[in-house]
Structures are given as structure tokens and as C-alpha cells.
C-alpha positions as CSV (number, residue, x, y, z in Angstrom):
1,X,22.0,-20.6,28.0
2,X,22.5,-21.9,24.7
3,X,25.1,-20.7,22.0
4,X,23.6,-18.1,20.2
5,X,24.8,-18.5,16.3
6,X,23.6,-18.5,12.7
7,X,22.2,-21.3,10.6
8,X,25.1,-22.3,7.9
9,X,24.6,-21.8,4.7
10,X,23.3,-17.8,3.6
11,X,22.2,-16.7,7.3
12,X,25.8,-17.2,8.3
13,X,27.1,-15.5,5.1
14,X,25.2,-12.4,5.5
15,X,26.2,-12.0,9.2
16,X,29.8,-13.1,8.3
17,X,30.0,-10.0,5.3
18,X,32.6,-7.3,5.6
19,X,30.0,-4.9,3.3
20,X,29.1,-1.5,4.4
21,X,25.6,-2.4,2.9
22,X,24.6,-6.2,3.4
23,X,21.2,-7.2,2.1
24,X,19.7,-10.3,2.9
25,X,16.7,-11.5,0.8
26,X,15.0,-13.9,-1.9
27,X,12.3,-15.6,-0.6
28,X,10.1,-15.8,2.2
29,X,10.9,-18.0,5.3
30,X,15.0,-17.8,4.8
31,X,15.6,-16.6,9.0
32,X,16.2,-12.5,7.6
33,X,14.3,-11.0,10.3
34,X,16.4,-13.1,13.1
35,X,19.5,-12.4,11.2
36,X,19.0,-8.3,11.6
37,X,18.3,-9.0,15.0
38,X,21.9,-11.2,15.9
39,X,23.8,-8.9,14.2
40,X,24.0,-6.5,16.8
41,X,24.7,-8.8,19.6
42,X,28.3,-8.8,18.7
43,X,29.2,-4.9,19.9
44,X,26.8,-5.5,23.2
45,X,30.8,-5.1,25.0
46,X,30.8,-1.0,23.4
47,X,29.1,1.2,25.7
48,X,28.4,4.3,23.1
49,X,27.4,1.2,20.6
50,X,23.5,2.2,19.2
51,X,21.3,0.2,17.0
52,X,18.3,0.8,14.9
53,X,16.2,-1.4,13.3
54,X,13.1,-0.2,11.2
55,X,10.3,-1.6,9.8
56,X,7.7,0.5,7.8
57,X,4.8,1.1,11.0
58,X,5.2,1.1,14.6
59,X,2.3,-1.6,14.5
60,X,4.9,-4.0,12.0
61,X,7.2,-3.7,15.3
62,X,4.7,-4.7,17.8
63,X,2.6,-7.5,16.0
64,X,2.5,-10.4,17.8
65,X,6.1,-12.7,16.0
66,X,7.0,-9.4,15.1
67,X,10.5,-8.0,15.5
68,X,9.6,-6.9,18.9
69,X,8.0,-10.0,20.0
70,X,11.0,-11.9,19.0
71,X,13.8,-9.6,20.5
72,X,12.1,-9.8,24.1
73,X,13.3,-13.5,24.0
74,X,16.8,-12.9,22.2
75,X,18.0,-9.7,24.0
76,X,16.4,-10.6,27.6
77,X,18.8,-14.1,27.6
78,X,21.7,-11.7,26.8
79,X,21.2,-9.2,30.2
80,X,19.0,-6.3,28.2
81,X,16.5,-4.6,30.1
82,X,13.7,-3.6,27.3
83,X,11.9,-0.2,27.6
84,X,8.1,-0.7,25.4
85,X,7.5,2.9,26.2
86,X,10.7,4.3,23.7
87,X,11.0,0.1,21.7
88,X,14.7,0.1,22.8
89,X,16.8,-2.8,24.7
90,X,19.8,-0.8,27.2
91,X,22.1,-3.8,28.4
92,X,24.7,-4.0,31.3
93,X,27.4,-2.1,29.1
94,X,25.5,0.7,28.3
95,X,24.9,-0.7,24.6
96,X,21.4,0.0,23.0
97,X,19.4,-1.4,20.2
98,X,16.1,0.9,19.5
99,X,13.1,0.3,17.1
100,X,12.2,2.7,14.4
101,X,9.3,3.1,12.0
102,X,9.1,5.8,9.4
103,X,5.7,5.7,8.5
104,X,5.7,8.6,6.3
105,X,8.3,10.2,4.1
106,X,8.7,12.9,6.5
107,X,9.1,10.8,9.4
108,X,13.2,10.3,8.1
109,X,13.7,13.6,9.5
110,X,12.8,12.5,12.9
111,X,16.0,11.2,12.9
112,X,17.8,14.4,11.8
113,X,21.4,14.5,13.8
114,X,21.3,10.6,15.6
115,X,24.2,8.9,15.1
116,X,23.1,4.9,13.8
117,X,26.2,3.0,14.7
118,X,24.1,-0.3,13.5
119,X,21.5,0.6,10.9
120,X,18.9,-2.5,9.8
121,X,15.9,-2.2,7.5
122,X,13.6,-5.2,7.9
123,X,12.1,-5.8,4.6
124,X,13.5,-3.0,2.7
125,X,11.4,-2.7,0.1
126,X,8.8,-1.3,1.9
127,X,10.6,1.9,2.5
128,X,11.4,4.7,-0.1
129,X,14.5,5.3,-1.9
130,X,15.1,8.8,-0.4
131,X,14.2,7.3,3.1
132,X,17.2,4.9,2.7
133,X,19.8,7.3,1.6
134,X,19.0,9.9,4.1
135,X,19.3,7.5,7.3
136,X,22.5,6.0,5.4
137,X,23.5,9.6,6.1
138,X,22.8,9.2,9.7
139,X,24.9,5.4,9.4
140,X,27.6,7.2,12.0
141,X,29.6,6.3,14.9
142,X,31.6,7.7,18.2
143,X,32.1,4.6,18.8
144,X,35.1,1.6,18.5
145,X,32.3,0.1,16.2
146,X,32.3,0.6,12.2
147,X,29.1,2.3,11.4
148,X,27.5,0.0,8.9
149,X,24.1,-1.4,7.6
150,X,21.9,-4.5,6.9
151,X,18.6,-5.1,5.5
152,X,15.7,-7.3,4.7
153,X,13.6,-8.3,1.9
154,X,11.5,-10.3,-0.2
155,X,11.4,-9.4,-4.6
156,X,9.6,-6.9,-5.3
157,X,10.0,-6.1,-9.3
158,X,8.6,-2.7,-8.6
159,X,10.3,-1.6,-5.6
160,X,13.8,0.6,-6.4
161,X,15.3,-2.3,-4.4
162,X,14.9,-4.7,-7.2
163,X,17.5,-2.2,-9.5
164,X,19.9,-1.6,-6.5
165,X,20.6,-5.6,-6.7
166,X,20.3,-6.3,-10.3
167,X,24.3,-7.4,-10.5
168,X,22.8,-10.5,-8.4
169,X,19.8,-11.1,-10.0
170,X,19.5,-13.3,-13.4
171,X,18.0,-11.0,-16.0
172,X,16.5,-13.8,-17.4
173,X,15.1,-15.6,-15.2
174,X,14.3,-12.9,-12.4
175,X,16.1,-15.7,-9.5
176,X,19.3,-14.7,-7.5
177,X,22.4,-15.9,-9.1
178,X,24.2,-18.5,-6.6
179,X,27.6,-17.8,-7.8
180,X,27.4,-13.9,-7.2
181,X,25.2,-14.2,-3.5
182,X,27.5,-13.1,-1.3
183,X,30.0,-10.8,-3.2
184,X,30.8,-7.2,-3.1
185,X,30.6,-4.3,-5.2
186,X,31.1,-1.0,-4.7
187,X,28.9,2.3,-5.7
188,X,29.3,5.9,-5.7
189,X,27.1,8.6,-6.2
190,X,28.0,11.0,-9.0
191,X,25.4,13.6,-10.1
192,X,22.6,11.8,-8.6
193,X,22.7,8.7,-10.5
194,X,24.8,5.9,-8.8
195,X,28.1,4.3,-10.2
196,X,28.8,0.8,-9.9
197,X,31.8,-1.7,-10.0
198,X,33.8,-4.5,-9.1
199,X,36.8,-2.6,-8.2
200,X,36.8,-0.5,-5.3
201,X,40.5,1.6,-6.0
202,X,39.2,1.7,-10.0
203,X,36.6,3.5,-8.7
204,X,37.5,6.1,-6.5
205,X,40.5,6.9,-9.1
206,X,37.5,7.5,-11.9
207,X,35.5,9.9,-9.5
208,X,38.7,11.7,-7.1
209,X,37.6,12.6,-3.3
210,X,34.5,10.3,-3.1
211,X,34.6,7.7,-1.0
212,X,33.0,4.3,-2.6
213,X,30.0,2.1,-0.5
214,X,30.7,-1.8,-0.5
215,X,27.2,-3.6,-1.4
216,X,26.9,-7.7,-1.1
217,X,23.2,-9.1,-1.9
218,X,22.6,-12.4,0.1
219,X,20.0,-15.1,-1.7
220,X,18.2,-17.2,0.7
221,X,14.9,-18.9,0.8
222,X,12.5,-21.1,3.0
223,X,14.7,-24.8,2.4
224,X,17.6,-22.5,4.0
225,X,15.9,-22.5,7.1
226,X,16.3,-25.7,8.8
227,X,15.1,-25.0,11.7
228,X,11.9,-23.2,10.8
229,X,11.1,-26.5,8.5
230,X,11.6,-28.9,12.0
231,X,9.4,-26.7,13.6
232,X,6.6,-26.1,11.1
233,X,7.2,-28.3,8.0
234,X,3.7,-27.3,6.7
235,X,5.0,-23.2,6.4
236,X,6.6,-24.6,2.5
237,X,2.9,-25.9,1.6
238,X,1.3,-22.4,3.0
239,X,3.7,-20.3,0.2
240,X,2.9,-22.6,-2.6
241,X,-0.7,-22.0,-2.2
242,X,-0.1,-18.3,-2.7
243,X,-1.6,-16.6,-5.9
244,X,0.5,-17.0,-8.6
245,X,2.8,-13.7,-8.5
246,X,3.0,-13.9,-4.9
247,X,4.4,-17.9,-5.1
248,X,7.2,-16.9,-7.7
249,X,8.3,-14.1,-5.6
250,X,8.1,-15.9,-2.1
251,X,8.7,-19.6,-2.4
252,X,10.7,-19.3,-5.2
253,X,12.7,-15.7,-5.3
254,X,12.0,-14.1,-8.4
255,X,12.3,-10.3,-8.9
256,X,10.8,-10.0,-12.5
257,X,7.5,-11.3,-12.2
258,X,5.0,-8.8,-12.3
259,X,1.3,-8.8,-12.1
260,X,0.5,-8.7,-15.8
261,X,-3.0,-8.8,-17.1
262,X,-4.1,-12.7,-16.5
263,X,-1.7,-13.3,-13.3
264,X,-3.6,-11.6,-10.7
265,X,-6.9,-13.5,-11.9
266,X,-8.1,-16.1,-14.4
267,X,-11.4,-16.9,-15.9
268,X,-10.9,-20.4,-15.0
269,X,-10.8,-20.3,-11.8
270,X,-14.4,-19.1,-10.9
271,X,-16.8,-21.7,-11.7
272,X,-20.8,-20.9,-12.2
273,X,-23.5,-22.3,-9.9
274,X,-26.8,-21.7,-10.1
275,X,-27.1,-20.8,-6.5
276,X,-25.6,-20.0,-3.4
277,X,-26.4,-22.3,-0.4
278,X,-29.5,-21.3,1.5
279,X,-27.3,-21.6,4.9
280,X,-24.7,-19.3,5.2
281,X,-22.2,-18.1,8.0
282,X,-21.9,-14.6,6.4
283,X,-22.8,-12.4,3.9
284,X,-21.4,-8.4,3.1
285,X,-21.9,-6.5,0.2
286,X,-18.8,-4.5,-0.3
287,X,-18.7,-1.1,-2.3
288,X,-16.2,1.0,-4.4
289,X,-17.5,4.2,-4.7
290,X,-16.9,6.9,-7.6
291,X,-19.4,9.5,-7.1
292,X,-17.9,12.3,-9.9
293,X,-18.9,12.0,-13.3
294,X,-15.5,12.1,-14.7
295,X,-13.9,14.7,-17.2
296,X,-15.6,14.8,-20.7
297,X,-13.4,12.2,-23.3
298,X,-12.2,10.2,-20.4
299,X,-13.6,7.2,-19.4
300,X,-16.1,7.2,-16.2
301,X,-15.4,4.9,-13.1
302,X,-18.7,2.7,-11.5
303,X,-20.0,3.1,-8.5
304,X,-20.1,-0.9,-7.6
305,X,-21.5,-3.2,-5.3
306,X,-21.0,-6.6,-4.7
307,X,-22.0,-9.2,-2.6
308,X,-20.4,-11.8,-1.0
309,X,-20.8,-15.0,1.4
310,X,-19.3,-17.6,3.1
311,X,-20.7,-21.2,3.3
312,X,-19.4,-23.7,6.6
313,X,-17.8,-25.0,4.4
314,X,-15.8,-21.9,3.9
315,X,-16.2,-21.2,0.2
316,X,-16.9,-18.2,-1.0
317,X,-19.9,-17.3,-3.4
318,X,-19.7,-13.9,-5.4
319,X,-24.0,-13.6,-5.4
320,X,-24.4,-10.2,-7.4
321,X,-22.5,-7.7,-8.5
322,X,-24.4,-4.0,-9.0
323,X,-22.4,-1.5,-11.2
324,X,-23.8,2.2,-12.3
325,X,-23.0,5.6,-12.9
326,X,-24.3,8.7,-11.3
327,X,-24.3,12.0,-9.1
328,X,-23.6,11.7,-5.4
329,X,-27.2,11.8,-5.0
330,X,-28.1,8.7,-6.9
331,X,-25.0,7.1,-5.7
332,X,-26.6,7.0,-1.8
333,X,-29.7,6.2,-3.2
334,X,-28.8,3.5,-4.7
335,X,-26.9,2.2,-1.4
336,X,-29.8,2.7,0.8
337,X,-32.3,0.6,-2.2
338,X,-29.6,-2.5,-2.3
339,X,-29.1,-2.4,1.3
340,X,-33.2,-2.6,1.9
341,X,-32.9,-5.0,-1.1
342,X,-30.3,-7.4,1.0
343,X,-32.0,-6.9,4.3
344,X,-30.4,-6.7,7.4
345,X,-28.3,-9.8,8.3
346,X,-26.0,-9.0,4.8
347,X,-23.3,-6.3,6.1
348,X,-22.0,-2.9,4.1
349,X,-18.5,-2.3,3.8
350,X,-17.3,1.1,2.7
351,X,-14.3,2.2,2.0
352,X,-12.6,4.9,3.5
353,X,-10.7,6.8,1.5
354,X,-7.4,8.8,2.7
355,X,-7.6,12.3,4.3
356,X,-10.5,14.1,5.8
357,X,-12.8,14.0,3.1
358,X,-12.8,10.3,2.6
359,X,-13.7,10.2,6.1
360,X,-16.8,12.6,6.3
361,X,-18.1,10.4,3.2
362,X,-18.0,7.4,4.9
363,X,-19.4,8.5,8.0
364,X,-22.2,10.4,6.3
365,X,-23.0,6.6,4.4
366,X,-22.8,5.4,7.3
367,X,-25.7,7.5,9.1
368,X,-27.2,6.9,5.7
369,X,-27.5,3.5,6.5
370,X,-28.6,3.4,10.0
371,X,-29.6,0.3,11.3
372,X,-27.5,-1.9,9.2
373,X,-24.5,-3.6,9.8
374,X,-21.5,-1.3,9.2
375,X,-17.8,-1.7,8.2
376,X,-15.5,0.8,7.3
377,X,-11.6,0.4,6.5
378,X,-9.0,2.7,5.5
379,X,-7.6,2.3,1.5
380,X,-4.1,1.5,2.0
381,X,-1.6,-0.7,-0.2
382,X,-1.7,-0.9,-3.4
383,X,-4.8,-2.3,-5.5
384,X,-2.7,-5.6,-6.2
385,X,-1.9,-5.8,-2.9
386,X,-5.8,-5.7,-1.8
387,X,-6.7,-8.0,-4.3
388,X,-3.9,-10.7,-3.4
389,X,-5.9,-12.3,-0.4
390,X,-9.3,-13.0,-2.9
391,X,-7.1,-14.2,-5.6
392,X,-5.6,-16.6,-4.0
393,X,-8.7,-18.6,-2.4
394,X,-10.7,-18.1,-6.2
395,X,-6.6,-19.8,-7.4
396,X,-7.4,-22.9,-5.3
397,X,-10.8,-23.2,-6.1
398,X,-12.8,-21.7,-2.8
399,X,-14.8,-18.8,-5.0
400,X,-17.4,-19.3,-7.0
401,X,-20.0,-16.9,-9.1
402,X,-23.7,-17.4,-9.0
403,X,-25.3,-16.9,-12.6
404,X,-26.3,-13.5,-13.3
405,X,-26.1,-11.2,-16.5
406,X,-23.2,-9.7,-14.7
407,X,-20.8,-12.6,-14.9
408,X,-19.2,-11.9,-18.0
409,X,-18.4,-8.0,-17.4
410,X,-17.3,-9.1,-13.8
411,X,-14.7,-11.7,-15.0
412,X,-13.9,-9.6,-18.2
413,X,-12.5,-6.5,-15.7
414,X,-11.3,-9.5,-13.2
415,X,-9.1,-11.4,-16.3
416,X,-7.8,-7.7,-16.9
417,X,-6.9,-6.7,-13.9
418,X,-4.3,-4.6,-12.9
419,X,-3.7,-3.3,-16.6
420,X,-7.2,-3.1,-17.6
421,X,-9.6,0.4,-18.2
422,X,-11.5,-0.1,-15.3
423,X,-10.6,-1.9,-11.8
424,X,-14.1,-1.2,-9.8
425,X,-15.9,-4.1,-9.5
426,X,-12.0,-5.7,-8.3
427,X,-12.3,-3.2,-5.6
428,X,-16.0,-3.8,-4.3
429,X,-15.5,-8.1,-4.3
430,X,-12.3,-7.7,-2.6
431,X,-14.0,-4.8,0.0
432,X,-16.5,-7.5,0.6
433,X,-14.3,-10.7,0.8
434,X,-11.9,-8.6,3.1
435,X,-14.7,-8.0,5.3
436,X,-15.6,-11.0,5.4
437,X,-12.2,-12.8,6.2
438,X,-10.6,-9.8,8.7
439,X,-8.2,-8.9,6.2
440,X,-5.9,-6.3,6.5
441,X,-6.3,-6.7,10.2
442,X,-5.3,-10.2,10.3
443,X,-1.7,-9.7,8.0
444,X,0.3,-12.5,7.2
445,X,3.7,-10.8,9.2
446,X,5.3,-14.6,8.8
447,X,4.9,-13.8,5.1
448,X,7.9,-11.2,6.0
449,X,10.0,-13.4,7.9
């Protein structure tokens, strides 16, 4: 069997850190996901060692080149013997490394009393604050092994992450600063706000019978892994067709960029034809739907539908874009008039929004709409997030509009989006176009990696 050992360069100075807290992040493509899942191999010898590693969903554990996937090849070469049923990996010592997913807030107390000697977050900024802090709590050990912990992630300007490493990040520029990737600091928490500083024994003097955290923040990106650019040298050209926001933060590293009002979507970038193609592989009409009238002095959402096909070509063409206000009544009367209207080889998809109401709507569309072709997905993510997959083919030039009077409120809420008064007709093109491509089922997890 081959040596099992880290890439030089940051891969080996995150597994090399002394830190109680090691984060290793950047950019997408940098080895992080491998890295949390070497660390542990080094206490496999310490039979009351225990890891586990977390992503957000049990699904993020099991996709295929997920963490799981990758682990079967990694652990089973060292002597583990994997159990799917519980996601752990018991090997000849009596060692174990688990998988974990908390889901939902709640789901931290699930682990209320385990003792973590080895505690990894795999792309941290998908879980809460509070989630963090309370499994740092269960970051314990029995064993001849330091308890200590190690995480994941790609900038997120929004997350709480991107203020935990500020110290390493340039204020200007949003990128990691090279000089500071790799050293420590030290925090304490005093009346729930958290002090920082260089100086560990300065520290503890300032705030007597605390016990100060050591915190490193390891910068990496996608040229840092040379053995994922041997193996697939086109993965580099795949981030710098991302969307705008999405290229700064994974190609490049930068925690400040935000979507601001002309990021997410630019005028420019849809072109007007005069038709779509009479061919087509595919055609949905998807729908945001805002049944109440709204409170009086506050502005009213549309109810909006709009259609969307796909040539052979694989271009996209927004044909129509339907936008009103009304009761619930008019609301599934209008659905049932554009559906006749489209006829039957264009698909519906709805929306589904969270909890048991949200469901009963959609399925009572749905029997609306008998006879048609139906698709329903859960709302989950944020709106950006949903949007990221359209804006990015309508950024290379694969979306284009066919003239209508509605073009110019259509790329007037587009060119605001996210900060502008409305976000409907956003919703309904990217319910459509998500129908039509697969997306969320089909999630970029190498994105993560």
C-alpha cells in the first residue's frame, strides 16, 4: 500500500497545526474534504480514540464523491471495517471514526453527553454558530488523545464564519492573507462576546480562571492541489465559468464579495430574439406563487409564471413571463388558463413551500392540474443560492428572452435582484430552469471539495 501523506504546501500545514481549532479553507478544489478525513488516521493505535465528522445532511455524507464515498477507499486500506447502517469505520484497535449530520438546530442535542475525541466540520459554514459551540462542548476525551477540532470551508461573507477568521482575511481585498495562513491566536469567551489575541498567557491573565482556545485559519485553493489538477486539469476552467460572486469566492478566495444588486444578474447578458426555435427538447413553465393580498401600505408580491425551454443546442429561451395579482381563487384559475394555453407537452413546476401547508397547496394544484405534466420541489436555500445555477448559463451567454412587453419589468427585477422590492419573477424563471436542468437534485458536491 502506498504512503498515505499530505500534499505540501497548506494541506500539510493544516494537518501539521498544534491549534485546538484548525480551519482549512479559501477556495474550492484545495484537498479540505481529504484533509478532515487523514487527520484521524494518526490515533487509529488508541482504542477509546472516537471521531466525528459532520456535514450539514445525511444525504451530503452519502452522495456519490462524498465524504463517505471517499472514506470507504481511505479507511478500508488502513484495516477499518465500515458499518452504512450507524456511517462509522471500527478498525483492529478498537478506534472509531463516525459520520454526523445536524440537519436541524435541534439535531446538536442528539449529541448531548458523547465525548468527540476528533471533531471535524466539513464546510463549516453551512452549520450555525450555536451548533458549533455546543459540539465544541462535547470536543472531550478518555483517551491518550488531545480532544481537538478541524474544519472545512469555502467564503461565505454572510456566514458567522467569515468574522471568526477575519485576523486572516485582508479587509480590503476580502482574500486570505499569506503571511498570517497558518498562525494562531487565541479566544476566550467573556459575557457572550468572544475575546481575541496573539498572546495566549496575556490573555488568560486579563480574564483569571478561563482557559483560552488556540484558532489557526489555513488559505488554500484549487492551484494547491496538484494532484487534483493531474487528474482533472479542466476542474480550474469549470470554477471560472461560475457566476460572478460564486467565481470570486471559489476560484479565487474572497470573503467580502457579496451579491449586491447587478452581481447576481446583468441586463447584458440576456439578448432579445424574436423567437424561440420551433424544435425544442423541453419546455416547463415554472411558478412562484403569492396567493395573499398583502397588508394595506405594503407592497403586494405577484403570483408569476414563466416559461422556459431548451433547444439541442442546449440554450435556454425565457418565452413569456405572466405576472398578476389576486385571491387564491384567481390565482388557480389563472394556472389552469396558462396551462390549457401552453398545452400539454410544456411541464408545471410548483413550488413547495416548507411545512404542512405548503404541502396541501401544492398537492391541491396539482389535482388542479390533472393531466398535465407535474413537478414539485421543496424551497430550500436561500433565494441567491436558487438563482446561482440560471445566472450562471445567462453569464456565458446560453439564455436568451423572446420579445414580449414583459422584457423590460422582467430584466428590471432581474438587474435588481437580491436587493430589489420584488424577487417573483426571479423565483418562477429559476423554478422553471431548475426543472428543466435537475437542479437541486443534481448538486455540484465537487464545488465543496
Amino acid at each position: 500500500m502506498d504512503a498515505i501523506k499530505p500534499q505540501a504546501g497548506p494541506q500539510e500545514l493544516f494537518l501539521s497545526s498544534a491549534a485546538d481549532i484548525a480551519i482549512y479553507g479559501g477556495a474550492a478544489g484545495g484537498g479540505k474534504s481529504f484533509a478532515l478525513l487523514m487527520e484521524p488516521l494518526r490515533h487509529l493505535h488508541d482504542s477509546e480514540f472516537r471521531a466525528v465528522i459532520f456535514r450539514r445532511t445525511v444525504k451530503q455524507v452519502r452522495n456519490e464523491g462524498g465524504l463517505w464515498d471517499t472514506a470507504s477507499g481511505l479507511y478500508g486500506d488502513m484495516g477499518g471495517t465500515a458499518r452504512e447502517s450507524t456511517l462509522s469505520w471500527r478498525f483492529p484497535a478498537g478506534s472509531i471514526i463516525s459520520f454526523g449530520h445536524l440537519e436541524h438546530e435541534k439535531n446538536k442535542f442528539d449529541w448531548q453527553g458523547a465525548q468527540i475525541s476528533y471533531l471535524g466540520f466539513d464546510e463549516l459554514t453551512h452549520f450555525s454558530q450555536s451548533q458549533f459551540f455546543y459540539l465544541l462542548s462535547r470536543n472531550r476525551s478518555l483517551s491518550g488523545s488531545r480532544p481537538y477540532v478541524r474544519a472545512s470551508c469555502n467564503p461565505d461573507a454572510d456566514s458567522w464564519v467569515a468574522e471568526f477568521v477575519r485576523w486572516w482575511i485582508s479587509p480590503k481585498t476580502g482574500y486570505p492573507r499569506p503571511e498570517r495562513s497558518g498562525r494562531l491566536r487565541w479566544f476566550i469567551r467573556h459575557e457572550d462576546s468572544l475575546k481575541w489575541s496573539g498572546d495566549r498567557h496575556k490573555l488568560e491573565a486579563r480574564y483569571p480562571g478561563q482557559v483560552a482556545k488556540s484558532v489557526t485559519f489555513v488559505a488554500a485553493n484549487v492551484e494547491d492541489n496538484r494532484i487534483l489538477m493531474k487528474k482533472d486539469p479542466g476542474y480550474k476552467a469549470n470554477l471560472a465559468t461560475l457566476a460572478t460572486v460564486d467565481r470570486e469566492r471559489l476560484l479565487r478566495g474572497n470573503w467580502k464579495i457579496r451579491p449586491d444588486a447587478g452581481v447576481v444578474f446583468r441586463r447584458s447578458w440576456f439578448p432579445i430574439v424574436a423567437a424561440a426555435p420551433a424544435r425544442q427538447r423541453h419546455c416547463i413553465r415554472g411558478w412562484d406563487l403569492a396567493s395573499c393580498r398583502g397588508e394595506p401600505g405594503q407592497p403586494r408580491d405577484w403570483t408569476v409564471g414563466a416559461k422556459v425551454s431548451c433547444d439541442d443546442r442546449g440554450v435556454f429561451y425565457v418565452e413569456h413571463v405572466e405576472r398578476f395579482q389576486g385571491s387564491p381563487h384567481e390565482v388557480e384559475k389563472s394556472l389552469r388558463t396558462l396551462a390549457e394555453q401552453d398545452g400539454r407537452r410544456v411541464g408545471v413546476a410548483l413550488p413547495q413551500d416548507p411545512g404542512q401547508a405548503g404541502k396541501s397547496q401544492t398537492q391541491s394544484l396539482a389535482r388542479l392540474l390533472a393531466g398535465y405534466r407535474i413537478s414539485t420541489q421543496p424551497v430550500t436555500g436561500s433565494k441567491y443560492v436558487r438563482a446561482k445555477p440560471f445566472a450562471g448559463q445567462a453569464e456565458v451567454g446560453n439564455v436568451l428572452l423572446v420579445a414580449g412587453p414583459w422584457n423590460e419589468a422582467f430584466l428590471s427585477e432581474l438587474e435588481g435582484f437580491p436587493g430589489g422590492l420584488h424577487d417573483d419573477q426571479v423565483d418562477a424563471v429559476c423554478e422553471a430552469f431548475n426543472g428543466l436542468t435537475g437542479y437541486p437534485q443534481k448538486r455540484q458536491q465537487d464545488m465543496d471539495a
